[in-house]
Rosetta silent file (secondary structure, phi, psi, omega in degrees, C-alpha in Angstrom):
SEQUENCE: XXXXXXXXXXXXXXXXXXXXXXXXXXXXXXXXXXXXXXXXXXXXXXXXXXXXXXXXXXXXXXXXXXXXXXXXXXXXXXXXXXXXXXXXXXXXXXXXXXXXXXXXXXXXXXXXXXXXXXXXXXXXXXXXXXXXXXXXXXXXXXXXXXXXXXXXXXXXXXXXXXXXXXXXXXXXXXXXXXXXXXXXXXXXXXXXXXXXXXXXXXXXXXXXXXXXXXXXXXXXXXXXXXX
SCORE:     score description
SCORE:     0.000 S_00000001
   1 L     0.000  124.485  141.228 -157.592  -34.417  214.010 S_00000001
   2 L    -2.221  119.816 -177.364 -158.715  -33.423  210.343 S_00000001
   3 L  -114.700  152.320 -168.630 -160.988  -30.466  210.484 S_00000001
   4 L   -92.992   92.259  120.920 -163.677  -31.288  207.230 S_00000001
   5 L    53.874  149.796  179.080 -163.861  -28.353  205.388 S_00000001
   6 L  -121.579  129.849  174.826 -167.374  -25.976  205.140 S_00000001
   7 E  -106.346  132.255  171.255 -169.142  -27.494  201.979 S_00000001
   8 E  -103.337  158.392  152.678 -171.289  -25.266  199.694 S_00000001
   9 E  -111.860  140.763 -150.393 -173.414  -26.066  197.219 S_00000001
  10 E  -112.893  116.571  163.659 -172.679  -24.284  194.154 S_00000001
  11 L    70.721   45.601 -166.675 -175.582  -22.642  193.024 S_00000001
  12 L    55.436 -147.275 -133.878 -177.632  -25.410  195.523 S_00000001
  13 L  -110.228  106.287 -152.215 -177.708  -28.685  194.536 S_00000001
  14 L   -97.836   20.392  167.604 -177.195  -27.755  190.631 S_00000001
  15 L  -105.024   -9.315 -141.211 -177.123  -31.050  189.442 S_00000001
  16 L  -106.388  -32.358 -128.836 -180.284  -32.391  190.972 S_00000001
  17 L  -152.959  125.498  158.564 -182.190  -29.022  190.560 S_00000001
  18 L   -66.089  161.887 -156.351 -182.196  -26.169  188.637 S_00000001
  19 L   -89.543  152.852 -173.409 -179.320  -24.298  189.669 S_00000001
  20 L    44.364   34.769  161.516 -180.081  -20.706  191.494 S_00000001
  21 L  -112.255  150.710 -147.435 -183.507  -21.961  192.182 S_00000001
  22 H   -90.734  -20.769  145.329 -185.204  -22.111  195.320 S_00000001
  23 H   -45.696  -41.050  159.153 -185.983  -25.491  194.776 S_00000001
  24 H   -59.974  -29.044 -179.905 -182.004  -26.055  194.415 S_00000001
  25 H   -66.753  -40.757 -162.303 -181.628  -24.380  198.148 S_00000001
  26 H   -88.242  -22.171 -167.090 -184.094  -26.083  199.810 S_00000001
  27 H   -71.661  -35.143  179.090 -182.677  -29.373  198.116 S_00000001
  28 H   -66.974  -51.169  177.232 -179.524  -28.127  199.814 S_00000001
  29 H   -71.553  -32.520 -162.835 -180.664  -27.303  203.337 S_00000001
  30 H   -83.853  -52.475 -164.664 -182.438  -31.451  203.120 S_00000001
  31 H   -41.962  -73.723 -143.043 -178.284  -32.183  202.260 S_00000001
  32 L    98.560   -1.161 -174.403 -177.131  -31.098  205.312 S_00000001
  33 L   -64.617  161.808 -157.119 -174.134  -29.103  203.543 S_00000001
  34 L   -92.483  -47.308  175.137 -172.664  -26.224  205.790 S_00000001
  35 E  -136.912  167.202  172.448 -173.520  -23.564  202.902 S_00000001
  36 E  -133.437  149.464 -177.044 -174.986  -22.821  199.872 S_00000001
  37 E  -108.404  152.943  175.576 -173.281  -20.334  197.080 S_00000001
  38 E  -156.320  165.106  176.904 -175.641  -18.253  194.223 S_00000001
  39 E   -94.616  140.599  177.082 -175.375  -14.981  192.108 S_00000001
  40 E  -113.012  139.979  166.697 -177.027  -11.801  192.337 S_00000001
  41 E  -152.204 -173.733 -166.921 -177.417   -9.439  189.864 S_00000001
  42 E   -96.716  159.560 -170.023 -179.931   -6.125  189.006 S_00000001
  43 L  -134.965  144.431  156.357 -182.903   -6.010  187.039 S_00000001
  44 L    -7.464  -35.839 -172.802 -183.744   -2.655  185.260 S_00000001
  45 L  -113.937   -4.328  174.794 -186.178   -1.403  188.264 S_00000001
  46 L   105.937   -2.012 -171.144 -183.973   -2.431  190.570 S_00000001
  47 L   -75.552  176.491 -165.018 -184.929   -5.678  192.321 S_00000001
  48 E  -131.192  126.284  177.191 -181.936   -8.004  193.304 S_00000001
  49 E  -123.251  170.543  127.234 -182.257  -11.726  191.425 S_00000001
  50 E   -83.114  108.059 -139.796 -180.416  -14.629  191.177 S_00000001
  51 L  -159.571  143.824  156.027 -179.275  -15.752  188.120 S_00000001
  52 L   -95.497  -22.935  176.218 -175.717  -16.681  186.715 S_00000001
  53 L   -87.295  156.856  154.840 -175.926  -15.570  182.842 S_00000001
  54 L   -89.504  -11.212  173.904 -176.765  -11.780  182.692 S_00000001
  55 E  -112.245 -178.947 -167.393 -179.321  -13.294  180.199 S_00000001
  56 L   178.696  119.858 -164.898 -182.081  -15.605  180.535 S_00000001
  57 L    22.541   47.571  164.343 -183.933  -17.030  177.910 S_00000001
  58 L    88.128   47.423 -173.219 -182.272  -14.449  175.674 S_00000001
  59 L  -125.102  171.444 -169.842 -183.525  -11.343  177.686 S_00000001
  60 E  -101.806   85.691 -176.888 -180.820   -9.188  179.380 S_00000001
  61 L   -38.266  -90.853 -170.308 -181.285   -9.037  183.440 S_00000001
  62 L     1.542  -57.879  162.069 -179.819   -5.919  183.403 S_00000001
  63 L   -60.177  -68.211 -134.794 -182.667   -4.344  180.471 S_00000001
  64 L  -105.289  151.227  174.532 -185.560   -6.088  181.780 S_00000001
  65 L   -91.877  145.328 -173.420 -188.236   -5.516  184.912 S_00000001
  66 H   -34.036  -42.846 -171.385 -188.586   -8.299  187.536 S_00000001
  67 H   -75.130  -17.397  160.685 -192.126   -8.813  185.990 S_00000001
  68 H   -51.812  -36.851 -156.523 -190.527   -9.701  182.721 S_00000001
  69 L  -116.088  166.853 -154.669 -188.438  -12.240  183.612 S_00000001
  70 L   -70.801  155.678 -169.021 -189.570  -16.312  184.554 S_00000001
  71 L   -52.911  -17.021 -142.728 -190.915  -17.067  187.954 S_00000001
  72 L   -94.497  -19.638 -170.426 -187.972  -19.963  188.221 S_00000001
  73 L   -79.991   88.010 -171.472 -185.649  -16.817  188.776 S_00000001
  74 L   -58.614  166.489  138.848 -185.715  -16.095  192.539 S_00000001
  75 E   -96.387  156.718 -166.415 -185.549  -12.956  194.160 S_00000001
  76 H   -33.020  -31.934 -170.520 -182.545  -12.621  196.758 S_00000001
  77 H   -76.558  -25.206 -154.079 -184.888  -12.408  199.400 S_00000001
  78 H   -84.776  -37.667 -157.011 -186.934  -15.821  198.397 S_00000001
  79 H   -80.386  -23.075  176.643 -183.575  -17.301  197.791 S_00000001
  80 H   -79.184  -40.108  177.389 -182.057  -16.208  201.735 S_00000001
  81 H   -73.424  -21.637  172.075 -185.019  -17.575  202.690 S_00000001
  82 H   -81.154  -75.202  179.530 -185.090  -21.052  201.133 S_00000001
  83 L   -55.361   16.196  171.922 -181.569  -21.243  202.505 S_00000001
  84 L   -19.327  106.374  174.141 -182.751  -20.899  205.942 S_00000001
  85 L    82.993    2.321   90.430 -179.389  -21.930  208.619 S_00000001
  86 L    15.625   98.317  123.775 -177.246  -22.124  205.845 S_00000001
  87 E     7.394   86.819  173.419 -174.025  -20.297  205.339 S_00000001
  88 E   -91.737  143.222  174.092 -174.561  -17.738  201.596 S_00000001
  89 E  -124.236   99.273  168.619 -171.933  -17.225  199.562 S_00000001
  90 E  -101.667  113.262  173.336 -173.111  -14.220  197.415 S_00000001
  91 E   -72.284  121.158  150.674 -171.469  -13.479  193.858 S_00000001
  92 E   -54.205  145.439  177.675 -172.082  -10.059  192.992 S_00000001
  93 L  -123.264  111.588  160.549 -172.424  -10.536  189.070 S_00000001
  94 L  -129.568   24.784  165.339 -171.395   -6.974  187.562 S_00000001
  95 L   -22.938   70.859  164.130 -170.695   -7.921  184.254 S_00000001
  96 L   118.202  -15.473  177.205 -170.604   -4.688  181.665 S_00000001
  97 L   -70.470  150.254  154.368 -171.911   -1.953  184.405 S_00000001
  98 L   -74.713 -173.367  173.579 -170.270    1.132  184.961 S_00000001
  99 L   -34.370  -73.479  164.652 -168.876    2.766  188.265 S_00000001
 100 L   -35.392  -30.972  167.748 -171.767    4.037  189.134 S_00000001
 101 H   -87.283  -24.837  176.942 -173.790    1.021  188.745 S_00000001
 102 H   -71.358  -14.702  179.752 -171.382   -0.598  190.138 S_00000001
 103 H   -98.655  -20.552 -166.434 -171.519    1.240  193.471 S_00000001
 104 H   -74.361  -21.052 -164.576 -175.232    1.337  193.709 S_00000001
 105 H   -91.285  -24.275  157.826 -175.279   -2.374  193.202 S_00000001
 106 H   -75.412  -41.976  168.461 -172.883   -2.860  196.352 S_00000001
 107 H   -37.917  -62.614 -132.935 -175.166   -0.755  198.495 S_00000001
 108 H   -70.021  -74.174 -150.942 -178.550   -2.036  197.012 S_00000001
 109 H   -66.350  -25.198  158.773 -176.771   -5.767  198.224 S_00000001
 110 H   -44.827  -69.897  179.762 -175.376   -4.336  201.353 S_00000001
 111 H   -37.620  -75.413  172.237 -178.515   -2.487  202.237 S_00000001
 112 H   -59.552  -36.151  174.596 -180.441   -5.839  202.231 S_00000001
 113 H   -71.661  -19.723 -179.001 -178.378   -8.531  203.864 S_00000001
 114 H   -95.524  -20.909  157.282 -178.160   -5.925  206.622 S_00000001
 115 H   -50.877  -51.836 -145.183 -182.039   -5.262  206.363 S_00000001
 116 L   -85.860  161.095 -129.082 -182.561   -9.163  207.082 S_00000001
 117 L  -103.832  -32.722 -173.682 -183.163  -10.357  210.889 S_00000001
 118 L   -76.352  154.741  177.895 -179.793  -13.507  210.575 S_00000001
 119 L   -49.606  123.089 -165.103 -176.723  -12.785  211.788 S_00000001
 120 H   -55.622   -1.906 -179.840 -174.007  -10.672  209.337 S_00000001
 121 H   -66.512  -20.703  178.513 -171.730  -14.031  209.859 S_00000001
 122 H   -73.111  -12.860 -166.765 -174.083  -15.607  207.771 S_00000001
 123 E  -126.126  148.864  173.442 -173.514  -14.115  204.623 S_00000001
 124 E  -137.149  115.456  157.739 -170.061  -13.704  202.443 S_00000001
 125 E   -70.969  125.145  163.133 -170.370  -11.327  199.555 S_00000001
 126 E  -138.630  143.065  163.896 -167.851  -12.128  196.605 S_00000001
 127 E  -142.995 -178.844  170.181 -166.993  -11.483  193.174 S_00000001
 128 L   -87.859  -18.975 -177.046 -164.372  -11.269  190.513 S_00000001
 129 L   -98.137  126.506 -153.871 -164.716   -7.661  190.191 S_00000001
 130 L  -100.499  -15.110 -155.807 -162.704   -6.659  193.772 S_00000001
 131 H   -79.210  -43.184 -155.546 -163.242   -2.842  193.269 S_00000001
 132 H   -84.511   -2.800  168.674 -167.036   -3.573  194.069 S_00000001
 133 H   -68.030  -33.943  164.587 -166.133   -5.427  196.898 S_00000001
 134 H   -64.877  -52.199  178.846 -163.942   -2.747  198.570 S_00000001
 135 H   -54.783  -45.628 -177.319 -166.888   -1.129  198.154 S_00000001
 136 H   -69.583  -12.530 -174.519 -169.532   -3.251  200.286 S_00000001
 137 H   -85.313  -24.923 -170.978 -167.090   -3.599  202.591 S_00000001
 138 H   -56.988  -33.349 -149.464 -166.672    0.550  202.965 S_00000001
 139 H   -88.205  -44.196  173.520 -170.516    0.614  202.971 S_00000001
 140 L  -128.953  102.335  172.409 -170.712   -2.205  205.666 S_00000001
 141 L   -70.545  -12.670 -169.953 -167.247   -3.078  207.467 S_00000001
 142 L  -105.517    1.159  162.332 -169.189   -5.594  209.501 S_00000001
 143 L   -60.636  134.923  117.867 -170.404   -7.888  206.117 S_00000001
 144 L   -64.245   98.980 -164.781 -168.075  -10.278  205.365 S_00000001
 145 L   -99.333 -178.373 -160.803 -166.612  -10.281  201.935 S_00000001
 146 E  -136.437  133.887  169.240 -164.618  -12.480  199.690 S_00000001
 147 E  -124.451  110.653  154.045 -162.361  -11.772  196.330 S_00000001
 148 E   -39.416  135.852  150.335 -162.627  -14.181  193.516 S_00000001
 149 E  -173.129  148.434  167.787 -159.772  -14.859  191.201 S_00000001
 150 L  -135.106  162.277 -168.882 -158.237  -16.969  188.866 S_00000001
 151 L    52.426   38.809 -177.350 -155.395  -16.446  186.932 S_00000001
 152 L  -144.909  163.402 -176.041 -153.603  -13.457  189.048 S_00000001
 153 L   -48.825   94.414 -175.521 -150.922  -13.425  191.275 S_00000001
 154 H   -54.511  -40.139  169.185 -152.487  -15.496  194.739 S_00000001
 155 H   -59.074  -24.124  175.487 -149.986  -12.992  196.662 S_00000001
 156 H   -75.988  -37.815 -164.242 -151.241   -9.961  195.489 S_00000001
 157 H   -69.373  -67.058 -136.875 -155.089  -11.065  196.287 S_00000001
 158 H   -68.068  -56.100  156.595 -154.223  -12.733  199.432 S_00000001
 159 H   -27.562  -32.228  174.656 -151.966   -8.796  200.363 S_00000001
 160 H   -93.852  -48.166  178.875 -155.324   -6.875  199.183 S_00000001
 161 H   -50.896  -41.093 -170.823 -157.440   -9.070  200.966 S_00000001
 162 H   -66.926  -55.986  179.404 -155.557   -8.822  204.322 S_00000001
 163 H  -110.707   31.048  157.586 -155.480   -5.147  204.030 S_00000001
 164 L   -76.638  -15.050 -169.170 -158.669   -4.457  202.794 S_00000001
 165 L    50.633   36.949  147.967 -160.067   -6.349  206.066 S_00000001
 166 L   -34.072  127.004  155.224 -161.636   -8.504  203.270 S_00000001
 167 L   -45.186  -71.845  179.232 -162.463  -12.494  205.090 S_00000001
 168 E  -123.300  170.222  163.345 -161.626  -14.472  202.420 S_00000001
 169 E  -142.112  159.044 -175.509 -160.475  -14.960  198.959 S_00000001
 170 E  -135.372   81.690  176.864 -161.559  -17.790  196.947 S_00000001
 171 E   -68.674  159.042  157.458 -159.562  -19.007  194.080 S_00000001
 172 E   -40.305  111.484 -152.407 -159.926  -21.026  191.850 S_00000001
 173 L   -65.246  -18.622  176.760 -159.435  -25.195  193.332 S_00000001
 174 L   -85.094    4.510 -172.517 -156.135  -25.654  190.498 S_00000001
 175 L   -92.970  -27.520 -152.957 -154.230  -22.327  192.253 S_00000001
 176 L   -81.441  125.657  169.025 -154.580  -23.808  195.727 S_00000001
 177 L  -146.200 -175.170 -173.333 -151.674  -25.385  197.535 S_00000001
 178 H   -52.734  -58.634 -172.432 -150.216  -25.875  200.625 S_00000001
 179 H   -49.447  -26.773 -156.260 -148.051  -22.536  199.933 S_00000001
 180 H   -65.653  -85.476  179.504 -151.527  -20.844  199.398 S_00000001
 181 H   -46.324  -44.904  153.816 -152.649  -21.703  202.038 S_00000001
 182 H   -39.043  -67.156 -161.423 -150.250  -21.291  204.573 S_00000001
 183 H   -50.492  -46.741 -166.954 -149.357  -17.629  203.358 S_00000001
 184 H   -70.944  -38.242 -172.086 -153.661  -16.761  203.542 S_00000001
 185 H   -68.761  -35.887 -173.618 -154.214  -18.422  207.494 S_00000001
 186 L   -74.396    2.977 -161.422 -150.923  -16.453  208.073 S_00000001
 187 L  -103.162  -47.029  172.472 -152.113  -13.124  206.659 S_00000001
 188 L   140.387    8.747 -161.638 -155.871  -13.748  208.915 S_00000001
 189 L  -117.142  145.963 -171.277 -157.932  -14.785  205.522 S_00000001
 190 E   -86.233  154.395  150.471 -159.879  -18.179  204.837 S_00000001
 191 E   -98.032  126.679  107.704 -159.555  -19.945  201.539 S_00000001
 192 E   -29.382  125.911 -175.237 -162.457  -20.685  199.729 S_00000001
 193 E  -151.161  115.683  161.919 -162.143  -22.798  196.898 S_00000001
 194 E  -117.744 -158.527  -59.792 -164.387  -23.850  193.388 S_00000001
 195 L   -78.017  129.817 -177.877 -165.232  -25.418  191.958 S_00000001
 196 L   -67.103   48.087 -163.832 -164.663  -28.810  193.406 S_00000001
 197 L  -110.489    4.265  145.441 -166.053  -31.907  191.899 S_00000001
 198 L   -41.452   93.343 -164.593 -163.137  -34.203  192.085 S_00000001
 199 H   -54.934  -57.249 -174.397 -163.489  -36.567  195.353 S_00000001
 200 H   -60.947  -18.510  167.629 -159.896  -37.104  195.348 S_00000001
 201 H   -89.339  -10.240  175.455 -159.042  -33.532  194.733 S_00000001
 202 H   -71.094  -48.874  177.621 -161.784  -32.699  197.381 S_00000001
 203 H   -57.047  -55.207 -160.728 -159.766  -35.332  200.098 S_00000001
 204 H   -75.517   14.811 -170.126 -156.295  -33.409  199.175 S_00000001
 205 H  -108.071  -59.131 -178.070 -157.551  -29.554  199.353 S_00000001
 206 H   -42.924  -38.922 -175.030 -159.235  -30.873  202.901 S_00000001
 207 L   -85.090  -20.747  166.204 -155.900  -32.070  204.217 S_00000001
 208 L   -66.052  -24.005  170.460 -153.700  -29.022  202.793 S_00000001
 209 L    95.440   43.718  167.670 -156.140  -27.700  205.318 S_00000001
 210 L   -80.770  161.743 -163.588 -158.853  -25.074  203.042 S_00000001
 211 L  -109.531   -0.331  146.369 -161.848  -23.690  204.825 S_00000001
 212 E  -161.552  147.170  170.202 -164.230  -24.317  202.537 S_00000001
 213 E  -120.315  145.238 -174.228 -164.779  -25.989  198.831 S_00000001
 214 E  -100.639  103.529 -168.452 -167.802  -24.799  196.907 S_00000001
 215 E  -124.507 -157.812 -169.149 -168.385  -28.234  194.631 S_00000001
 216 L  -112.743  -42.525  177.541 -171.619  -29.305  192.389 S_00000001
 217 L  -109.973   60.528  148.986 -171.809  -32.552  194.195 S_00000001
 218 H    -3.825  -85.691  154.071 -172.353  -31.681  197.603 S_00000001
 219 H   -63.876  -48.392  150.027 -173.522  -34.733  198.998 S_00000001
 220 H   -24.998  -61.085 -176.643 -170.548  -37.121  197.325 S_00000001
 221 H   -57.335  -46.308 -175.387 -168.187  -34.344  198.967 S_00000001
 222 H   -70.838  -17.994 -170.860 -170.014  -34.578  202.461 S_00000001
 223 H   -86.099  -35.029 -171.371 -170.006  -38.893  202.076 S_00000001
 224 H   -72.196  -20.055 -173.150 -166.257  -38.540  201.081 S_00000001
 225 H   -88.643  -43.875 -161.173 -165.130  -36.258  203.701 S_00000001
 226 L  -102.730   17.353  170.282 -167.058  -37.597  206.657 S_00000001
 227 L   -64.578    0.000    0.000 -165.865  -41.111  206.308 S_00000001
């Protein structure tokens, strides 16, 4: 028997809602979808937001304090909290930081998901940048992380992932193929896959057999799947 796939919603239910709003989460949790995925990134004083641009309504997360920027912009905790039984898929966003920022910002995100009271199975840290990734995992081996990529060698990632003790990697839904796939269940690592708003490419990624697609349309993917 067909096993269906873990459905996210990418960035909750971002067509419905604004996306990587707590309103999008909750819209997400009423879905019934298995997870939901959103971005984190740092604000000048240090608070952990969610946001996909490093700007917002031209201000720079990075430059600006939490009280600066609009209420619609959760913080991590309101947004883990909206998503209440829910699966997180969190992209680190480390767009233009250095090393240094770059390690404090795996801690800072470490530090918290390991602060909160749910299980660490609940949460998968990911990005494109894998260096900061190594890192959350050094800082917490018992987080489960994830490495984004498109356009690189799927053999190299799925070889760094494996011996990085990494979970997953989550390419991009045109690299994924049978061959992919095979190679990542044989190595010990899930595939992950976005973004996914094709039904018919949603039916063939389920049946190559990936462990989760991250799509936009959520609910279409759960009516198409669960037929």
């Amino acid at each position: 028997m067909l096993m269906r796939p873990q459905i996210y919603a990418h960035r909750g239910v971002s067509r419905q809602r604004r996306e990587n709003s707590v309103d999008a989460f909750l819209l997400a949790v009423e879905m019934g979808v298995d997870g939901v995925e959103l971005d984190v990134r740092k604000t000048l004083n240090g608070q952990l937001v969610v946001h996909h641009d490093s700007q917002v309504d031209g201000v720079l997360i990075a430059d600006a304090e939490r009280k600066n920027l609009p209420s619609y912009v959760p913080d991590l905790n309101d947004a883990l909290n909206a998503c209440r039984g829910l699966r997180v898929n969190i992209e680190i966003k480390a767009d233009g930081t250095d090393k240094a920022e770059v390690s404090e910002l795996a801690k800072e995100v470490a530090r918290h998901l390991g602060s909160r009271a749910e299980p660490m199975s609940q949460w998968l840290v990911s990005s494109f940048d894998h260096s900061i990734i190594d890192q959350v995992h050094e800082f917490s081996p018992n987080l489960p992380t994830a490495l984004i990529f498109w356009r690189k060698s799927p053999q190299d990632v799925v070889g760094r992932t494996a011996n990085n003790g990494h979970l997953a990697i989550h390419p991009h839904e045109s690299m994924v193929d049978k061959e992919l796939i095979t190679a990542a269940h044989a190595a010990g690592v899930e595939v992950n896959t976005w973004t996914v708003n094709d039904l018919e490419r949603a039916v063939e990624l389920a049946e190559l057999g990936v462990d989760g697609l991250i799509t936009d349309l959520p609910d279409r993917v759960l009516e198409v799947l669960d037929r």
